[in-house]
TIGUDO-430919 format. One record per residue (C-alpha): residue number from 0; x, y, z. Coordinates in Angstrom, 1 decimal, padded with zeros to 4 digits. Layout:
N
  nr      x      y      z
 NUM      X      Y      Z
...
END
This chain:
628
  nr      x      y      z
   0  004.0 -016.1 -013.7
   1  006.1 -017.2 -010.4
   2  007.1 -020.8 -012.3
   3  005.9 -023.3 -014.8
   4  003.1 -025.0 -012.3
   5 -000.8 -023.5 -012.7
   6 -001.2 -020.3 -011.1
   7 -004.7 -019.8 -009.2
   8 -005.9 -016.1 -008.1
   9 -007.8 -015.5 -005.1
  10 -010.0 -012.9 -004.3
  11 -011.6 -011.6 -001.4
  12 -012.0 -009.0  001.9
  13 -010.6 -009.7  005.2
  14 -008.6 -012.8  004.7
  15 -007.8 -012.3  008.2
  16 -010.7 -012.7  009.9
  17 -011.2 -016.3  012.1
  18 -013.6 -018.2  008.9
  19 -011.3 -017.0  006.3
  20 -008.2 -018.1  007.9
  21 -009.5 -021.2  008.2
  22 -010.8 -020.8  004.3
  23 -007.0 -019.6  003.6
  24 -005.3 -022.8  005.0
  25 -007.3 -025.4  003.7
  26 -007.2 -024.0  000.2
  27 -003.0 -023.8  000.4
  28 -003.4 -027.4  002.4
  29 -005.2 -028.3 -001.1
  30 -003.3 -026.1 -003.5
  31 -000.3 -027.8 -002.1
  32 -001.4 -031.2 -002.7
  33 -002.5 -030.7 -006.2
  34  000.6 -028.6 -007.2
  35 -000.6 -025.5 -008.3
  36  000.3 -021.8 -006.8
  37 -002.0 -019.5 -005.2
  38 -001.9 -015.3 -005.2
  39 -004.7 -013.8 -002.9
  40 -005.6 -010.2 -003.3
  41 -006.5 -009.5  000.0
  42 -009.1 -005.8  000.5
  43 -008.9 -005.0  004.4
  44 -012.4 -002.8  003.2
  45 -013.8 -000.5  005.3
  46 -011.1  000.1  007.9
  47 -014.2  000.8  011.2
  48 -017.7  002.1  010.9
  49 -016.8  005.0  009.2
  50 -013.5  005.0  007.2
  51 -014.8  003.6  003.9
  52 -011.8  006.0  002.1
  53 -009.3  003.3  002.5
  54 -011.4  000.8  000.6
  55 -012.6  003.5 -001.9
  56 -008.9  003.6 -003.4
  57 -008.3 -000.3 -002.6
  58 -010.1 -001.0 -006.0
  59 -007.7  000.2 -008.3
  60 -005.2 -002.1 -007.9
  61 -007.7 -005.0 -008.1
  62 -009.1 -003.0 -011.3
  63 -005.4 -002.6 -012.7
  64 -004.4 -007.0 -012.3
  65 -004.1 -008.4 -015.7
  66 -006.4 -011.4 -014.8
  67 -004.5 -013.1 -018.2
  68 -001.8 -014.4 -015.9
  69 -003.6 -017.3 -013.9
  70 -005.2 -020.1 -014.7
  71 -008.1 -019.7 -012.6
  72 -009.9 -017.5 -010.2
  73 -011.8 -018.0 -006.9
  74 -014.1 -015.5 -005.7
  75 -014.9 -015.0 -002.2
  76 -017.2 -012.3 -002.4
  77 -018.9 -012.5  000.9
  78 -017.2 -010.6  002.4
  79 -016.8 -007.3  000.9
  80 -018.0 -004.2  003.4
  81 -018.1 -001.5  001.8
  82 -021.4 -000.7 -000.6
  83 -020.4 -001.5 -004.5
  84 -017.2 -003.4 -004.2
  85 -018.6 -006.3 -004.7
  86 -020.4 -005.2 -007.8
  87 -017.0 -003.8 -008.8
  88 -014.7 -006.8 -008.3
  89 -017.3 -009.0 -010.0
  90 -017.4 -006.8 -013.0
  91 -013.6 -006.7 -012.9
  92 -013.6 -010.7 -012.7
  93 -015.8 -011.0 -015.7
  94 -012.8 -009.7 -017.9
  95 -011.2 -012.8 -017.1
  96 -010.9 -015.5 -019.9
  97 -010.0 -018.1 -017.3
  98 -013.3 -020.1 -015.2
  99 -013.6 -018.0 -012.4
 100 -015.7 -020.0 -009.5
 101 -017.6 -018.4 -006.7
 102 -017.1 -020.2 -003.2
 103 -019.4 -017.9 -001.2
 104 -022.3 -016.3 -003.4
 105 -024.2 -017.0 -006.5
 106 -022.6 -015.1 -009.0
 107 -024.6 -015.5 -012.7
 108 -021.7 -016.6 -015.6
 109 -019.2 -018.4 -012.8
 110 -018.7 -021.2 -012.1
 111 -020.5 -021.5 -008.1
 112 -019.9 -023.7 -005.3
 113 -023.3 -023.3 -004.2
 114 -023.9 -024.0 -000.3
 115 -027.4 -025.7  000.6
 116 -028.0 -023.5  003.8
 117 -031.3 -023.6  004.1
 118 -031.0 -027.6  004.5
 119 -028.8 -027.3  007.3
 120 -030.9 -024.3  008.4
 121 -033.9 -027.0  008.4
 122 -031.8 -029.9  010.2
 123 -030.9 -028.0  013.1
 124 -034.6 -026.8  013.6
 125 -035.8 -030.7  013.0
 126 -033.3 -031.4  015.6
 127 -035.0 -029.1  018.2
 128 -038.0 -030.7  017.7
 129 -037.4 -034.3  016.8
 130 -034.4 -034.9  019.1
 131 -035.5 -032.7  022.1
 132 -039.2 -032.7  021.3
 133 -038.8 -028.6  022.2
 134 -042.3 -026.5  020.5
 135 -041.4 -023.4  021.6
 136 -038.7 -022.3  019.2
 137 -037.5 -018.7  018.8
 138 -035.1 -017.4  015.6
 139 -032.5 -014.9  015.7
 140 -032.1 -013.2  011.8
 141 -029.6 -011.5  010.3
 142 -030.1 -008.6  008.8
 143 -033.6 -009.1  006.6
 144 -032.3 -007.4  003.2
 145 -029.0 -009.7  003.3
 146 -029.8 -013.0  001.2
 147 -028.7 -015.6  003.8
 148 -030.9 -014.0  006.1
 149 -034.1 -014.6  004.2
 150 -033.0 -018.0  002.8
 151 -032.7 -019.1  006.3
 152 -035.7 -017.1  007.8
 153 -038.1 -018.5  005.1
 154 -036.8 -022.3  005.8
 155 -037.2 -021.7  009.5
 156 -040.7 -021.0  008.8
 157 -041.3 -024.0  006.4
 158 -040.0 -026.2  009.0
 159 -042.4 -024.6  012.0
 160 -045.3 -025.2  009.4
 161 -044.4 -028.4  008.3
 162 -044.6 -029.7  011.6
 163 -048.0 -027.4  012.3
 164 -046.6 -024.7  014.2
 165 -047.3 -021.2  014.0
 166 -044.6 -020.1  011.0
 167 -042.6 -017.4  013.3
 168 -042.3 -020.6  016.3
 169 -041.7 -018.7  019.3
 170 -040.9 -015.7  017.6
 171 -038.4 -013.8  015.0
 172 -035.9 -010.8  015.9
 173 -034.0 -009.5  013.3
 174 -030.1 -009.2  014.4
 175 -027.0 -008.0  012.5
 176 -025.0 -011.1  011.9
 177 -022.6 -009.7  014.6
 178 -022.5 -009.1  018.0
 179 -024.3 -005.8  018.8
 180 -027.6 -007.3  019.3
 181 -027.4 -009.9  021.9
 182 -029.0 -008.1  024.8
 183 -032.1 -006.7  022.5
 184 -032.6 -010.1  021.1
 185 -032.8 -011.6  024.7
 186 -035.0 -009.0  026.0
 187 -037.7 -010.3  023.3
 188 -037.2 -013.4  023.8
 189 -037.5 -013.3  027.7
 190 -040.9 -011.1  027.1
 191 -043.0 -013.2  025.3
 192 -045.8 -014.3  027.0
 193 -044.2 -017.9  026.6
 194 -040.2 -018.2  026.9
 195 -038.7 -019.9  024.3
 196 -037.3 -023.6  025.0
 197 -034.7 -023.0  021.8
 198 -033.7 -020.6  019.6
 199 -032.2 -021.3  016.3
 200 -029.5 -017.9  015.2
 201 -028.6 -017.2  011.6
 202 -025.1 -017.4  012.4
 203 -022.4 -018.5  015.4
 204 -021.8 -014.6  016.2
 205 -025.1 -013.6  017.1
 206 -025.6 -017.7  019.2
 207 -022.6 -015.9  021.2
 208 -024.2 -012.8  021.7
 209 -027.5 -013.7  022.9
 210 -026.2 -016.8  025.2
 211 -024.1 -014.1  027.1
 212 -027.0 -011.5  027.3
 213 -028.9 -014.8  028.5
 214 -026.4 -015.7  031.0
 215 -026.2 -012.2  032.7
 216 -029.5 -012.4  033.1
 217 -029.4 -015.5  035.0
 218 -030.2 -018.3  032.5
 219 -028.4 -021.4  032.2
 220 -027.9 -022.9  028.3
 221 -028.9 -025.2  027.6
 222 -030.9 -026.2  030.4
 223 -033.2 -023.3  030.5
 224 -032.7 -022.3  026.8
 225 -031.3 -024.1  024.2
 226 -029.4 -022.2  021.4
 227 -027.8 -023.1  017.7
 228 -025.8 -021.1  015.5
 229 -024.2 -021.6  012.0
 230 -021.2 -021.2  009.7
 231 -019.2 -023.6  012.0
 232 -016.5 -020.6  013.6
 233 -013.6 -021.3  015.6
 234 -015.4 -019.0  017.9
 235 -018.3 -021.2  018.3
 236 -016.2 -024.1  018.7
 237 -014.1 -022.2  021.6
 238 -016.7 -020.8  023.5
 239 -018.6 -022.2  026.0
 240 -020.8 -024.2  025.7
 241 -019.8 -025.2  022.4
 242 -022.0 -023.8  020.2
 243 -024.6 -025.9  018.0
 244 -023.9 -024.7  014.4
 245 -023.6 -025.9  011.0
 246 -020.6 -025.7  008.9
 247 -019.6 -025.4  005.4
 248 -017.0 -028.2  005.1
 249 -014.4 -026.1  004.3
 250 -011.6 -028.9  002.6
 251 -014.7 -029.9  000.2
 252 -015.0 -026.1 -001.0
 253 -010.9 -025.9 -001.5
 254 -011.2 -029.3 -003.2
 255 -014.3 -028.5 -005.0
 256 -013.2 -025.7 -006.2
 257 -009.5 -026.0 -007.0
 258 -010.4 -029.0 -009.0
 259 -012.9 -027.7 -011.2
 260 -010.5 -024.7 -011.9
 261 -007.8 -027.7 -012.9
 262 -010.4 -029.4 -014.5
 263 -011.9 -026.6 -016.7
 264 -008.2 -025.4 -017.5
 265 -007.3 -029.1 -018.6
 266 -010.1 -028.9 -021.3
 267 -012.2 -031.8 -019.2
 268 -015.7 -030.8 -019.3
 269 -018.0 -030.2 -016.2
 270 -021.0 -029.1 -014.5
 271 -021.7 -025.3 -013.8
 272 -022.5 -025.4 -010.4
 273 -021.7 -028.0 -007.5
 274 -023.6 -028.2 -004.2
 275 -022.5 -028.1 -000.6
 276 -025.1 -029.1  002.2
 277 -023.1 -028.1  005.1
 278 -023.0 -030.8  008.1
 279 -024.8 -029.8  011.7
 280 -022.5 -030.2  014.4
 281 -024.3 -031.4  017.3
 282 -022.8 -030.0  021.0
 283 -023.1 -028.5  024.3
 284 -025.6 -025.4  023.3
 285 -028.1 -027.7  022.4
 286 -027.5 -030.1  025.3
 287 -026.2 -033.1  023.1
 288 -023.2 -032.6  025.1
 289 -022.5 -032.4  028.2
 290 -019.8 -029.8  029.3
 291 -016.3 -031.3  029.9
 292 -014.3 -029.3  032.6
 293 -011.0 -030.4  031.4
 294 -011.5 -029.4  027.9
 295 -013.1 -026.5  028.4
 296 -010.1 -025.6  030.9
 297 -007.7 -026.6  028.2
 298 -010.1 -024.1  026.0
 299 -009.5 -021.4  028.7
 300 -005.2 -022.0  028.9
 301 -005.6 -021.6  024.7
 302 -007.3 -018.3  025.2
 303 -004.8 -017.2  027.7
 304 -001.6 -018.5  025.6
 305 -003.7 -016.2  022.6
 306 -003.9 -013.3  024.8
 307 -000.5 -013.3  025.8
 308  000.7 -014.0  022.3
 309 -001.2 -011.3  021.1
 310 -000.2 -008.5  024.0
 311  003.4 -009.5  022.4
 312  002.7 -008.6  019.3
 313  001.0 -005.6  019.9
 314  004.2 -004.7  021.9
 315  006.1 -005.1  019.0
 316  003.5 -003.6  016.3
 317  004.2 -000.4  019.2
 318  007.8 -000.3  018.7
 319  007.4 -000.8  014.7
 320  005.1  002.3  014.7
 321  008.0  004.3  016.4
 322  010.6  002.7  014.6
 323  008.5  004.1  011.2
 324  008.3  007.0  012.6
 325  011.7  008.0  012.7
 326  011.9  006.1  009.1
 327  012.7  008.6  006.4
 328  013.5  005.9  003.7
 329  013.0  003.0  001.8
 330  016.0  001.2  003.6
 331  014.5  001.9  006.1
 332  011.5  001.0  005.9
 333  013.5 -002.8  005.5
 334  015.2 -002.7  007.9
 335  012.4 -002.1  010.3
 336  010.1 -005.0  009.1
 337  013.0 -007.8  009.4
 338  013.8 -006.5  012.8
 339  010.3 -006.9  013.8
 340  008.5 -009.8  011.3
 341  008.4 -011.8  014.3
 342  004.9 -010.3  015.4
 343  003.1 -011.2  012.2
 344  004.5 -014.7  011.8
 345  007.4 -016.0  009.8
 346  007.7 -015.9  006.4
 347  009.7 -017.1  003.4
 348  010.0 -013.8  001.3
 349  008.5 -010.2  001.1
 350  008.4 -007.8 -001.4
 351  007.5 -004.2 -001.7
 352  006.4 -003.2 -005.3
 353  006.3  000.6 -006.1
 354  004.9  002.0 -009.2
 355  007.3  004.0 -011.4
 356  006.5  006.5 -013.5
 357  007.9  006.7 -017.4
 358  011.1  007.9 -016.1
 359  011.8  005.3 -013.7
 360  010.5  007.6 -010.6
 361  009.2  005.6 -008.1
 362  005.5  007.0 -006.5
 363  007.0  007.9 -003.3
 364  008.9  010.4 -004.9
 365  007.2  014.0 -005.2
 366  008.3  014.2 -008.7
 367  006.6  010.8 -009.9
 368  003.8  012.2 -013.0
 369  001.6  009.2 -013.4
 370  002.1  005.4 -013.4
 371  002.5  003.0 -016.1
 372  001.4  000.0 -014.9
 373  005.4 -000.9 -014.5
 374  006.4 -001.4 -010.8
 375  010.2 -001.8 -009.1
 376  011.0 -004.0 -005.9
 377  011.8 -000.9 -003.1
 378  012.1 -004.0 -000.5
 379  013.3 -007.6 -001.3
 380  013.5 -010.2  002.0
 381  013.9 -013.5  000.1
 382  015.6 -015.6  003.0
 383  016.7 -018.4  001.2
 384  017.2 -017.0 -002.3
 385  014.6 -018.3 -004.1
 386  013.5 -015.7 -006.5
 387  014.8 -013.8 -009.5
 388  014.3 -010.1 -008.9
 389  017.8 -008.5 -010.5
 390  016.9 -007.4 -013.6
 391  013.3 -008.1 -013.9
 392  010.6 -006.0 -015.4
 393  007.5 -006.0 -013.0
 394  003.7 -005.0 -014.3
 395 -000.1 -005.8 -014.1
 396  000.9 -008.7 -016.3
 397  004.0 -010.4 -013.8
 398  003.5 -009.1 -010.3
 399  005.3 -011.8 -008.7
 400  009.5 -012.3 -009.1
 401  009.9 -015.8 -011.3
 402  010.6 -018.6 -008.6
 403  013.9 -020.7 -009.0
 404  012.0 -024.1 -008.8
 405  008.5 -025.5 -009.3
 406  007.8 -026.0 -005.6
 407  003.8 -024.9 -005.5
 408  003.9 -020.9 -003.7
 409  001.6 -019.1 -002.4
 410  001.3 -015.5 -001.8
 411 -000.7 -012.6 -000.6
 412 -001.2 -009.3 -002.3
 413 -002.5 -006.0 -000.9
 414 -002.6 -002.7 -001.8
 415 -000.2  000.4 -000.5
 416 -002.0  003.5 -000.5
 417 -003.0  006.5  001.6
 418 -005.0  009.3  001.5
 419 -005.6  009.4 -002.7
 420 -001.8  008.0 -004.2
 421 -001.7  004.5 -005.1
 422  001.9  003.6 -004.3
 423  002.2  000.1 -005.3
 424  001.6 -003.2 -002.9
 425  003.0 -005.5 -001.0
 426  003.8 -008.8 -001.4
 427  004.4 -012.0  001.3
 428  004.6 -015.2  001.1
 429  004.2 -017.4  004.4
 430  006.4 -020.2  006.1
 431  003.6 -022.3  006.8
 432 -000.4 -022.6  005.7
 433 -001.3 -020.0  008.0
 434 -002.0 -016.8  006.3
 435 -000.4 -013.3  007.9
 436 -002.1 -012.4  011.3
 437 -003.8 -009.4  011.8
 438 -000.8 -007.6  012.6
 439  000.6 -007.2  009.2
 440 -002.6 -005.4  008.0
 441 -001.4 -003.1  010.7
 442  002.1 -002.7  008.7
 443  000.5 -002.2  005.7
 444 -000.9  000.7  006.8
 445  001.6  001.9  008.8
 446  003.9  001.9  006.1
 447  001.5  003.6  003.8
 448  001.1  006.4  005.8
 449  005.3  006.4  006.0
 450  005.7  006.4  002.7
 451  002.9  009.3  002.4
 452  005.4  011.3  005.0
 453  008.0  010.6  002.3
 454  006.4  011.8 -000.3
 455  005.6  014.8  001.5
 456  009.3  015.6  003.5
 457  010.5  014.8 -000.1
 458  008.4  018.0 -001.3
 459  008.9  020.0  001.1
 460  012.8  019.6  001.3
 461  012.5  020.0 -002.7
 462  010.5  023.5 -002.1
 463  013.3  024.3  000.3
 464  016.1  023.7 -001.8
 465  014.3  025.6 -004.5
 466  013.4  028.5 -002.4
 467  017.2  028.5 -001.6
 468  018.3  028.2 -004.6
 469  016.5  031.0 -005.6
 470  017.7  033.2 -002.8
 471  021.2  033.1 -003.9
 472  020.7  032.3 -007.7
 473  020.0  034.9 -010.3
 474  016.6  034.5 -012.1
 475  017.9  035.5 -015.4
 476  020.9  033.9 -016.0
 477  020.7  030.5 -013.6
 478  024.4  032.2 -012.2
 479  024.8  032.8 -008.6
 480  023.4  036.0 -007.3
 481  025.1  038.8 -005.5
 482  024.5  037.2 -002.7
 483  025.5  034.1 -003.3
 484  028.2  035.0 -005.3
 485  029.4  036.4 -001.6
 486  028.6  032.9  000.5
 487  030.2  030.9 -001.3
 488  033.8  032.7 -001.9
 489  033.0  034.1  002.3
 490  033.5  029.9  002.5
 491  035.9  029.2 -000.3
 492  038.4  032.2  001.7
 493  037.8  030.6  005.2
 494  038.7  027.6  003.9
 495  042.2  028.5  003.6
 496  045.0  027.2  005.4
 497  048.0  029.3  004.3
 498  049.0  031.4  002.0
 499  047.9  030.4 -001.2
 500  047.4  033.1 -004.3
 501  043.5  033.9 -005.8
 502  042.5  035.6 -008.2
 503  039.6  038.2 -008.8
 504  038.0  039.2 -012.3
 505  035.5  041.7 -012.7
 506  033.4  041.6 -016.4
 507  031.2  044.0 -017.1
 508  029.6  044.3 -021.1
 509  030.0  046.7 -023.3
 510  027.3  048.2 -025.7
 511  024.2  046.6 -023.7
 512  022.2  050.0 -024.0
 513  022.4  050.0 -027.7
 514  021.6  046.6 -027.5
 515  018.7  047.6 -025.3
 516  018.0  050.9 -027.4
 517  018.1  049.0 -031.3
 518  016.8  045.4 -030.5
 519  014.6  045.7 -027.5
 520  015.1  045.1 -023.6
 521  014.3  041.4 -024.4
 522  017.7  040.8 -027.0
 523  018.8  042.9 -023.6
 524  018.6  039.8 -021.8
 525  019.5  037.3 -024.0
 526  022.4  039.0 -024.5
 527  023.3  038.9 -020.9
 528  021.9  035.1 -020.7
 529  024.7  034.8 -024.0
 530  027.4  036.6 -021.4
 531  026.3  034.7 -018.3
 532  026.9  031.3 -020.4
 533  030.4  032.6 -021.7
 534  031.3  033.0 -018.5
 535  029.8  030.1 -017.0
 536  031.5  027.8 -019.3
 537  034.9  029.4 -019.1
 538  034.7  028.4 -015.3
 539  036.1  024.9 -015.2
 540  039.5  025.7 -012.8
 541  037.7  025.7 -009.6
 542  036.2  029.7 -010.8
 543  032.9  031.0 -008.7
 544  031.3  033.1 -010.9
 545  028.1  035.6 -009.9
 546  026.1  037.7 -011.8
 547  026.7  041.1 -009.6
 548  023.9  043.3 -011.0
 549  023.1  044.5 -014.6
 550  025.6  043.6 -017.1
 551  028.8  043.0 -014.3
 552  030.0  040.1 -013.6
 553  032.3  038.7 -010.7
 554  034.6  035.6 -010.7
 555  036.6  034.7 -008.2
 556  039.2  031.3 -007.6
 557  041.4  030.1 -005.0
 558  044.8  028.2 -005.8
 559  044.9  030.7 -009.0
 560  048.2  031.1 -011.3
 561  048.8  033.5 -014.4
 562  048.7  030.2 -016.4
 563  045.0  029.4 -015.1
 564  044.1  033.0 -015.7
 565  045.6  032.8 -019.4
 566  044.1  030.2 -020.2
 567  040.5  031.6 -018.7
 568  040.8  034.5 -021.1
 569  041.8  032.7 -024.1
 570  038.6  030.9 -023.7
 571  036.5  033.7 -023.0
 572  037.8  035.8 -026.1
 573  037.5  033.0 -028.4
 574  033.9  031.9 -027.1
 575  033.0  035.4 -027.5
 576  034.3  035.3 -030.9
 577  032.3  032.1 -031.9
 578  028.7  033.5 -030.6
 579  029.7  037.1 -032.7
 580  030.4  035.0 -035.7
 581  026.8  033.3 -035.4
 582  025.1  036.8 -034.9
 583  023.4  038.5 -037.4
 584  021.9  041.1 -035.3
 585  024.6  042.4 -033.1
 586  028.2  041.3 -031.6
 587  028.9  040.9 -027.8
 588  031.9  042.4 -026.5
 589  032.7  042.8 -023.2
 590  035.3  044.6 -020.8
 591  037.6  042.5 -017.4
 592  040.0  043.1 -015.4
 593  041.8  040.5 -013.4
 594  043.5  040.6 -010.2
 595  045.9  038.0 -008.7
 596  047.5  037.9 -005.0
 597  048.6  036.1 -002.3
 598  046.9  035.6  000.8
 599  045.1  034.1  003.5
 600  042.0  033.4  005.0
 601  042.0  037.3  006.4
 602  041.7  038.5  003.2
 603  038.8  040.4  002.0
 604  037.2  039.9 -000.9
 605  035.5  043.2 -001.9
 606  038.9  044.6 -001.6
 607  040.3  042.6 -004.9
 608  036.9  043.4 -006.5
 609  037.9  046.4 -006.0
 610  041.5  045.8 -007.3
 611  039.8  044.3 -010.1
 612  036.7  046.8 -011.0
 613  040.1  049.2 -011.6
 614  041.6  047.2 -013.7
 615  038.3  046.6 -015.9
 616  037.3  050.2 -016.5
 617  041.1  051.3 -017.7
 618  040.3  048.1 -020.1
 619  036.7  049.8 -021.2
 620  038.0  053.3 -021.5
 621  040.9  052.2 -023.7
 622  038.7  051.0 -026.2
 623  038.1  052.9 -029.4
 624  034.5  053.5 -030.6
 625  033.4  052.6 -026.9
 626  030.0  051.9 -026.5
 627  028.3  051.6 -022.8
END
């Protein structure tokens, strides 16, 4: 796929977020080290509480990967927010012939890194009670339908039993594994007839909520309530006090799980599932700790360096959004991300895939019918030239330009769409472990919406070149109109400098009524379609030629000599000759006059028509046996 070394997909929602960051370098730390390349398909998901659209289209790119190109899969589906993707990418990843493992759920027929929770869940509660000899012990849920919610409820209340307390402790509020419920949770807590000396949260989020809802309303942590957390989040490590969590290691999951993918792939034979017990961390929310001023200021000039850092970047991400909207195409589109890649870290290489459609059409393009699973790079930044892209074929089955060495890559895929067009994706990979901040999910859909703009301009300025094409071209024949016929030789005569000689011709058909009369009005027009294409092709000395009206046609030419004009009417009388020769119904024939002068750019041109209408009927009237 990208070289010779094993290629390992990841999959997953909000790669971006603080855990999964963390999740992201440690598995390309790993990957790394055990030479093997990583692709991520990273779903942003439900884009706020209410936009679930963007997600809803999201899924047919992961749908549309040919999972036969890697050697392995790693599913983080923990993280999927909108109802059903999960279901869908798991039915997706079933396809796959390669072992697929799951690092965050049970999934039944993968491979699981399955975490032991409800142990830690249990330690952190012993520690309450054996450590700090604390009975009084609250717990903050998660959502009760979620899985990891119950799992850790129902330990929580094994331990309080165990240890002959009443099974709720202190007492249980159901939260939202976020941070909306803080100051609800901390008004129970505070009005029970007894206040809680601890309380043990389902996760680090909702420890941070409720310690800042506690602390507004005077308390001191963890002197006057103790509090613990879990999942082990850089947030809970920041904030302070240091929050009392427990973590899933996360280099034993990236080594876990890369090596049983390498493993299984290798033909070596191994268990289904392995366990993780993740490892309390002991700190300042429980009181373990004692709160260090000079970290905890070094803690506040991080946050500070962060904020300004990220102000920066949001400058920038302002000035890309202007830039993109003055961006009308594809080069453009490049040039505005290298002048501005600065605010979403640097990076190796980029690529910007578009699907094509069976005649090559990218989908930006308003006349693009359907994909075909090929795709074309619109937007190749490869620094340091380490990729094949000239010449290369690109579909669900090589999505990735061939690497010229077998250094291990990693890269991250996501989706390009808007409103209900899939255009393709983007691909990046990274300088360093980090993954792509949060700011380059902001140019992904930026540029989406840009390249819907495209699309759209694209059909509009197609409608308008169609509507004026059909102002000043003649429905019948595809030859300029009357109208036309008179803008363009109005610019062809004010055009000229000197003197120069031009030529009229006036052609006008004979016989059309019996035509019309014998045949039908429909031969009617094909014989005029048969006259307009005479015409048309006898037209190759710089000629404008109009259909006037009827069965009259006007030509007109600037820089015009008898020798042109001889050599115009050979042509026409023996291209008339030819199409009479095919006929079996009826013969064409039709009358001219031509009309030659010198002049300049004062002339006017229904003047020589005139000249050269003249000279067309004494032609018609001459004829014996004339027909009109």
């Amino acid at each position: 796929m990208i070289n010779s070394l094993k290629t390992i997909a990841v999959f997953g929602c909000s790669f971006t977020g603080r855990y999964r960051r963390d999740l992201c370098r440690t598995l390309n730390t790993v990957a790394e080290q055990m030479g093997v390349n990583l692709v991520y398909f990273n779903a942003l998901g439900k884009i706020g509480n209410k936009n679930a659209l963007y997600a809803d289209y999201e899924i047919e790119l992961i749908e549309s990967v040919d999972l036969d190109g890697f050697d392995g899969i790693i599913f983080d589906g923990d993280n999927y927010n909108l109802e059903g993707m999960t279901e869908k990418v798991i039915a997706k990843l079933r396809t796959a012939k390669c072992p697929v493992v799951s690092i965050s759920t049970t999934v039944e027929g993968f491979y699981n890194i399955v975490f032991e929770d409800a142990e830690c869940i249990r330690t952190l509660t012993e520690h309450f009670i054996e450590k700090h000899g604390m009975t009084r012990i609250g717990f903050m849920s998660g959502y009760l339908t979620h899985p990891d919610a119950v799992a850790r409820l129902k330990m929580f209340r094994q331990v309080m039993a165990d240890h002959g307390m009443p099974e709720d402790g202190a007492g249980v509020f159901e939260g939202d594994f976020w941070f909306g419920k803080g100051d609800e949770a901390a008004d129970f807590f505070l009005s029970l007839p007894q206040r809680p000396q601890a309380v043990v949260c389902a996760n680090d989020y909702m420890a941070i909520s409720l310690i800042n809802a506690f602390k507004t309303r005077g308390l001191s942590i963890p002197e006057d309530i103790a509090v613990s957390g879990f999942d082990g989040t850089p947030e809970g490590r920041e904030f302070t006090p240091h929050i009392t969590s427990g973590t899933r290691e996360r280099y034993d999951i990236a080594v876990k799980a890369l090596s049983l993918i390498i493993d299984i792939s290798d033909g070596k034979s191994t268990k289904a599932d392995l366990h993780i017990v993740p490892r309390p961390i002991y700190t300042q929310s429980c009181g373990c700790e004692k709160l260090d001023y000079k970290l905890a200021s070094e803690d506040i000039n991080n946050a500070l360096e962060s904020t300004r850092n990220f102000s920066y970047n949001l400058y920038d991400t302002e000035s890309i959004l202007l830039k993109l909207n003055n961006t009308s195409t594809i080069d453009g589109l490049k040039d505005v991300f290298t002048e501005n890649f600065l605010s979403i870290g640097e990076f190796n290489s980029y690529f910007l895939m578009m699907h094509t459609d069976r005649n090559g059409r990218p989908a930006h393009d308003s006349d693009f019918i359907s994909p075909t699973g090929n795709y074309r790079p619109m937007t190749v930044v490869d620094w340091n030239d380490e990729y094949i892209t000239e010449g290369e074929t690109f579909s669900f089955s090589n999505m990735l330009p061939r690497a010229k060495n077998n250094k291990p890559r990693v890269f991250y895929i996501t989706s390009t769409h808007c409103a209900e067009r899939m255009f393709g994706y983007v691909a990046i990979e990274m300088m360093d472990k980090d993954i792509y901040n949060e700011f380059f999910n902001i140019w992904v859909l930026t540029m989406s919406i840009t390249l819907e703009t495209m699309l759209k301009n694209d059909r509009i300025n197609k409608l308008v070149s169609m509507l004026e094409d059909l102002s000043v071209r003649d429905g019948l024949t595809g030859m300029l109109n009357r109208r036309g016929f008179d803008e363009l030789t109005r610019d062809a005569i004010a055009a000229i400098e000197d003197t120069i000689n031009v030529c009229t011709i006036v052609i006008d058909m004979d016989g059309l009524k019996h035509i019309n009369d014998d045949f039908g009005h429909h031969e009617g027009d094909r014989a005029i379609k048969a006259a307009a294409n005479i015409i048309t092709k006898c037209c190759n000395s710089g000629e404008i030629a109009g259909r006037a009206g009827g069965d009259e046609f006007y030509v007109f030419a600037v820089d015009y000599s008898e020798k042109k004009l001889e050599r115009f009417i050979e042509k026409f009388r023996d291209l008339i000759d030819n199409y009479n020769a095919r006929s079996e119904k009826y013969a064409i024939n039709m009358s001219w006059g031509a009309y030659i002068c010198e002049t300049d750019s004062s002339c006017r041109i229904e003047d020589m028509l005139r000249e050269s209408d003249s000279l067309m009927y004494e032609q018609k009237m001459s004829k014996p046996n004339r027909r009109k």
